[in-house]
ChimeraX commands (.cxc) that place a marker at each C-alpha (Angstrom):
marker #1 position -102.01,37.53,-27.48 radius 0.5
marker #1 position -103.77,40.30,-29.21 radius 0.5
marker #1 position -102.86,42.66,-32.19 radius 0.5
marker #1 position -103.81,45.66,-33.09 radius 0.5
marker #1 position -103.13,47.31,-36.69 radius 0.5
marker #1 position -103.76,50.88,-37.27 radius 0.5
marker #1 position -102.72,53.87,-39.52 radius 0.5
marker #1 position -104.46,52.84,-43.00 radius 0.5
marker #1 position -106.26,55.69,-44.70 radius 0.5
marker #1 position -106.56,56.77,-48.08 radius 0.5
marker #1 position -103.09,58.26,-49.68 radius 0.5
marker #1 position -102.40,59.98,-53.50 radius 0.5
marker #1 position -100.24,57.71,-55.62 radius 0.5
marker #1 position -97.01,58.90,-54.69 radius 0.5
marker #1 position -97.19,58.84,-50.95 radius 0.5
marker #1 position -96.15,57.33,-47.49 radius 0.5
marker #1 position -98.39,55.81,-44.86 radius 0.5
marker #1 position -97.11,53.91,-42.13 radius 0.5
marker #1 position -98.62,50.99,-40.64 radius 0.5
marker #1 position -98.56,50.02,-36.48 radius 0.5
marker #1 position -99.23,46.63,-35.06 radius 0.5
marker #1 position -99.15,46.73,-31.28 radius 0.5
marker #1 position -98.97,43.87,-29.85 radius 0.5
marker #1 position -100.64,42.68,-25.97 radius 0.5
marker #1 position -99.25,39.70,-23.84 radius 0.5
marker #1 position -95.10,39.10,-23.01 radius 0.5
marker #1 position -92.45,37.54,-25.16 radius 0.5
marker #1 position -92.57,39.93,-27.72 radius 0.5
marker #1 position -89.22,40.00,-28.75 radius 0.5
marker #1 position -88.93,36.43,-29.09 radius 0.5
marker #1 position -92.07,36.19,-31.93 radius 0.5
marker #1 position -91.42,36.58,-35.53 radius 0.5
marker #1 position -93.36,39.44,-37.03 radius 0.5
marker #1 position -94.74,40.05,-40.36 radius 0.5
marker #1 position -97.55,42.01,-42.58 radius 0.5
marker #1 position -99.67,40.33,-45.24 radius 0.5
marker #1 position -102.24,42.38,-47.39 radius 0.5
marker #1 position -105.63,41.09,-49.38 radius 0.5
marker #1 position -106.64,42.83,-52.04 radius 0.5
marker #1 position -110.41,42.86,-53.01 radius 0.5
marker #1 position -110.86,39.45,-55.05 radius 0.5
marker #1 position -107.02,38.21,-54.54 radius 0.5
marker #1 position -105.56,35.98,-51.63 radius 0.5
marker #1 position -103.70,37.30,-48.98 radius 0.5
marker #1 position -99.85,37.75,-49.36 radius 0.5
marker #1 position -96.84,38.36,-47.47 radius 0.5
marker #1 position -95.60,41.39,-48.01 radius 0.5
marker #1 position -92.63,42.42,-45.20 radius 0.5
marker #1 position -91.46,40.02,-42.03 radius 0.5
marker #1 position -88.91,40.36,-39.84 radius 0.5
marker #1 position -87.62,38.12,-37.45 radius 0.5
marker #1 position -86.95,38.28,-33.64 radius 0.5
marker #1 position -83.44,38.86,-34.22 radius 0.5
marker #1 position -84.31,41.78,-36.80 radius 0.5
marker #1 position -83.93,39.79,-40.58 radius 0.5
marker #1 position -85.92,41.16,-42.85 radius 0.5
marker #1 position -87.37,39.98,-46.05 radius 0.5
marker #1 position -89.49,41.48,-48.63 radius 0.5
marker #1 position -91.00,40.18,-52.00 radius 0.5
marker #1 position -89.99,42.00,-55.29 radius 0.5
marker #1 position -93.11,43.55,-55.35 radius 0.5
marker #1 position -92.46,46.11,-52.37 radius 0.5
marker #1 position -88.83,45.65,-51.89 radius 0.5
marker #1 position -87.37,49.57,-51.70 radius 0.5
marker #1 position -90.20,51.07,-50.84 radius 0.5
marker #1 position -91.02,49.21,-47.76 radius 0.5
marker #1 position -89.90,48.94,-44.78 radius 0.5
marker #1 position -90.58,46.82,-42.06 radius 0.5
marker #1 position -89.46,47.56,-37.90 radius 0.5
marker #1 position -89.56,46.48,-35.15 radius 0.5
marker #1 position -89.34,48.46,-31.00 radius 0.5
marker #1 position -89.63,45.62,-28.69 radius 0.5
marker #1 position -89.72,48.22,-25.97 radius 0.5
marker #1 position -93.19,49.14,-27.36 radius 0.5
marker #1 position -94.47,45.24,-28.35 radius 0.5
marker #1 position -95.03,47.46,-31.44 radius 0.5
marker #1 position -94.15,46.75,-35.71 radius 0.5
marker #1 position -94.20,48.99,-38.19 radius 0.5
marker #1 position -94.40,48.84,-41.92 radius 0.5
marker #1 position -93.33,52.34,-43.47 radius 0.5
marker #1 position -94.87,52.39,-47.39 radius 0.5
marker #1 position -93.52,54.68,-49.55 radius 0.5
marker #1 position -93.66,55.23,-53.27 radius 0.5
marker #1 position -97.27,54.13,-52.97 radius 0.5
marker #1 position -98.92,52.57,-55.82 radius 0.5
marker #1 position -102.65,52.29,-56.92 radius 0.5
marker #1 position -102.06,48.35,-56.48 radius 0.5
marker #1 position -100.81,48.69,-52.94 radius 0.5
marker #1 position -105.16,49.07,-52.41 radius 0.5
marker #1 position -105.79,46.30,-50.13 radius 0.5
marker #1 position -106.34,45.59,-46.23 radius 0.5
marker #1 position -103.51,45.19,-44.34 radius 0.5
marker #1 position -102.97,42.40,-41.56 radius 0.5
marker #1 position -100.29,41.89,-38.88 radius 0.5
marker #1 position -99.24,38.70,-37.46 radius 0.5
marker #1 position -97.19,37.36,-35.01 radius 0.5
marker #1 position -95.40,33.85,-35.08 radius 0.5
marker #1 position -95.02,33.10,-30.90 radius 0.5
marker #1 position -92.43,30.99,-30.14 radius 0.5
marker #1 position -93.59,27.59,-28.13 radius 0.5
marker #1 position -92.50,24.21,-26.57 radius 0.5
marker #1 position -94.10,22.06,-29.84 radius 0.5
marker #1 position -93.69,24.71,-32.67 radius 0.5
marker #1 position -94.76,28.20,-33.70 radius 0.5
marker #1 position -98.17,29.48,-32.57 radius 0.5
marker #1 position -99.78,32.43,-34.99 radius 0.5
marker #1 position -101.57,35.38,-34.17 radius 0.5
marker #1 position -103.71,37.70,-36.85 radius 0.5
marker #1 position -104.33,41.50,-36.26 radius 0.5
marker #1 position -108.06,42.52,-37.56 radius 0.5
marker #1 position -106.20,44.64,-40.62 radius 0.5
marker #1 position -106.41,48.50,-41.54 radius 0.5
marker #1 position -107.40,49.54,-44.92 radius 0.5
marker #1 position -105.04,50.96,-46.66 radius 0.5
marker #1 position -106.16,52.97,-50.40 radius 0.5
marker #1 position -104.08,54.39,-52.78 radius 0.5
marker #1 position -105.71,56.75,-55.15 radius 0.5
marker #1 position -104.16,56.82,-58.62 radius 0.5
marker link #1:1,2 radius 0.2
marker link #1:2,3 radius 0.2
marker link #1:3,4 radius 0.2
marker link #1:4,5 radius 0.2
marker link #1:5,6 radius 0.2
marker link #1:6,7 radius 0.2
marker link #1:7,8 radius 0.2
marker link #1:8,9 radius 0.2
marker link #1:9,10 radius 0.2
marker link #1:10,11 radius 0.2
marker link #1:11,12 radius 0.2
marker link #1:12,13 radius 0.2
marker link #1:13,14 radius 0.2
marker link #1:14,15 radius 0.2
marker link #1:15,16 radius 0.2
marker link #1:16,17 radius 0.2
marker link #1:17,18 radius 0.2
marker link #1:18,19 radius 0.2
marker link #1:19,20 radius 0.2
marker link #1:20,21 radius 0.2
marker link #1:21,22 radius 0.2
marker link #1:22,23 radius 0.2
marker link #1:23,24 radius 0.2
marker link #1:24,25 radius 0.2
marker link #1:25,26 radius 0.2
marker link #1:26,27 radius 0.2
marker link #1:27,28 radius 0.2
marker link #1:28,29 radius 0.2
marker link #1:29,30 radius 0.2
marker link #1:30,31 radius 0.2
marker link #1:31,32 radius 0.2
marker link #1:32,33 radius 0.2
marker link #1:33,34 radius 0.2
marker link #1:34,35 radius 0.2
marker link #1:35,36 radius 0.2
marker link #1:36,37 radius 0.2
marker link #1:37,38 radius 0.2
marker link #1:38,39 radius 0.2
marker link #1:39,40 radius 0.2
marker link #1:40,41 radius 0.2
marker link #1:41,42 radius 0.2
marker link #1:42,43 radius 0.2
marker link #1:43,44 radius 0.2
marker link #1:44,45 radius 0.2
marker link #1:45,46 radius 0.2
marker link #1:46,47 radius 0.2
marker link #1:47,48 radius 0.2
marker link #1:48,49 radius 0.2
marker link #1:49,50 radius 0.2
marker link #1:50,51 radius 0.2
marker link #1:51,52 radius 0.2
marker link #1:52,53 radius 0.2
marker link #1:53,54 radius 0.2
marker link #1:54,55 radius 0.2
marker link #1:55,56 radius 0.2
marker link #1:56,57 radius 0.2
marker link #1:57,58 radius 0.2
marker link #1:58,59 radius 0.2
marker link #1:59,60 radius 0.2
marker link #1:60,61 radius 0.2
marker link #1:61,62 radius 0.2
marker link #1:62,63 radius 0.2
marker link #1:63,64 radius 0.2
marker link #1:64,65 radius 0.2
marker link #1:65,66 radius 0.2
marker link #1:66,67 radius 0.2
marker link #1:67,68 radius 0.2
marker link #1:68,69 radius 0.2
marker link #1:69,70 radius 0.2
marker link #1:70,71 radius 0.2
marker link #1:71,72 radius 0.2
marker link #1:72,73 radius 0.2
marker link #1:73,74 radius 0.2
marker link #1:74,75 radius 0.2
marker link #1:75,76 radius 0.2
marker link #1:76,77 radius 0.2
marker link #1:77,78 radius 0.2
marker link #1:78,79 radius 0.2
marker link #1:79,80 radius 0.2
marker link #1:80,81 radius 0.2
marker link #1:81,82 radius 0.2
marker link #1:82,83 radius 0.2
marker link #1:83,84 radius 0.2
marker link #1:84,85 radius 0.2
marker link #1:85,86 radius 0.2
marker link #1:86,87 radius 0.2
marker link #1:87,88 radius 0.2
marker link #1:88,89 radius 0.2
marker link #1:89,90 radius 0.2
marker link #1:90,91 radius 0.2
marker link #1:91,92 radius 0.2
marker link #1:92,93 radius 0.2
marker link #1:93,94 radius 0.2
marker link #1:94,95 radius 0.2
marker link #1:95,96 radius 0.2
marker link #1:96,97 radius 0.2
marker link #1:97,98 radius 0.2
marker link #1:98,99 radius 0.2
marker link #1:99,100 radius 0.2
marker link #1:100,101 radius 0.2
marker link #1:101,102 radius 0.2
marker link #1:102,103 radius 0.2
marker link #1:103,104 radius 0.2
marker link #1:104,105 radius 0.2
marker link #1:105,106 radius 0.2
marker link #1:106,107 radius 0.2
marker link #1:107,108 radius 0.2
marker link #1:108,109 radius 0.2
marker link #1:109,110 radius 0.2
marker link #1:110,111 radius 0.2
marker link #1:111,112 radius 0.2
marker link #1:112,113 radius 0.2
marker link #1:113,114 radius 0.2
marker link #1:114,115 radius 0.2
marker link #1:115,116 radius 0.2
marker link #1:116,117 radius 0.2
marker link #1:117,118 radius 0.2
view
């Protein structure tokens, strides 16, 4: 299972950027989804998951101005950002919780950059 993360870039304060995560392999639909972000100097947080049967869940911090989807047709998530803040600076990170016989197996994207100029 592979992911790949793309559509960071630098945004004004104000703005909308949204993130893809496409993800290789089968059985999809099945995995739990989510994106995390690090921010230079703080650990890495969850910031938007959704589950294989489309629950979402957001922490205060993003919640209304996030949003996170899923197209199983496509393997693909999204994370649409809007309302962008200066804090929202970090690098963003997909990952995939797989479904297996003994448990949940987790898969990391290599992360897009996301920067928010203020």
């Amino acid at each position: 299972v592979q992911l790949q993360a793309c559509g960071g870039g630098l945004v004004q304060a104000g703005g909308s950027l949204r993130l893809s995560c496409a993800v290789s392999g089968s059985g999809f639909s099945a995995n739990n989804m989510a994106w995390y972000r690090q921010a230079p100097g703080k650990q890495r947080e969850l910031i938007a998951g959704i589950t294989s049967g489309g629950r979402t869940n957001y922490p205060d911090s993003v919640k209304g101005r996030f949003t996170i989807s899923r197209d199983n047709a496509k393997n693909t998530v999204y994370l649409q950002m809007s309302s962008l803040k200066a804090e929202d600076t970090a690098v963003y990170y997909c990952k995939a919780d797989r479904p297996t016989a003994w448990g949940y197996a987790n898969y990391w994207g290599q992360g897009t950059l996301v920067t928010v100029s203020s």
